[in-house]
N, C-alpha and C positions, 0 to 999 in steps of 0.2 A: 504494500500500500504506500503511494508515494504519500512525502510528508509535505508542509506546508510552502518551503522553499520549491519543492518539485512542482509541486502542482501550481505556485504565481510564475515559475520558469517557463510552465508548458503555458500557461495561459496567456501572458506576456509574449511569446514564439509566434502564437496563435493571432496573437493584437499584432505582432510585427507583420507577418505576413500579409494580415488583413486590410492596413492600410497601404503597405507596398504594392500589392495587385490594385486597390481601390486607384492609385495613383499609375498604375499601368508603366510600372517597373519588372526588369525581370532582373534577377537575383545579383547578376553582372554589371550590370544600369546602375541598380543602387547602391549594391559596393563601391560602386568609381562616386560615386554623389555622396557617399557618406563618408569616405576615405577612410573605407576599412575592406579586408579582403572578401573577396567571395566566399572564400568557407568557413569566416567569421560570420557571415550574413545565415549559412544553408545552418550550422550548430546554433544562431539564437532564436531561429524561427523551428528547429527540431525541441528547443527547450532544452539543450546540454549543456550552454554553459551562461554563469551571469555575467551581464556586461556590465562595462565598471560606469563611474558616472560619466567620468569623458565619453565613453561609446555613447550611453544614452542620449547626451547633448550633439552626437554627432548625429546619430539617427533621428531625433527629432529634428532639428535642422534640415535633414536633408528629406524627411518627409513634410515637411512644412505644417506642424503638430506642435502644441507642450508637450510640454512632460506630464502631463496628468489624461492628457490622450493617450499619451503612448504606455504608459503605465498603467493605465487603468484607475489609476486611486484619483480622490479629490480632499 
């Protein structure tokens, strides 16, 4: 049973991807726009690993979002 990190990582993966496709990015598009690799992009939207807060400011940034979209919380 995953625990409570697990389960905001998958769900967070799940929010990544969902506003990346909304914005009609593919996974390569938004690596180079967020200036992070491609397979730092395919493990946070798998939910493997947490990104630190620099990532999150770059991902929100380059989906043009806060952080309380991209995060989920308010």
């Amino acid at each position: 049973m995953p625990n409570s990190d697990d389960k905001f990582l998958i769900e967070f993966g799940a929010r990544l991807q969902k506003l990346r496709t909304a914005k009609k990015l593919s996974t390569r598009e938004f690596a180079y726009k967020a200036e992070i690799s491609h397979s730092s992009v395919g493990r946070l939207e798998a939910g493997e690993t947490n990104p630190t807060l620099t990532t999150l400011i770059k991902l929100a940034e380059a989906l043009e979002v806060d952080m309380n979209t991209l995060t989920g919380k308010k």
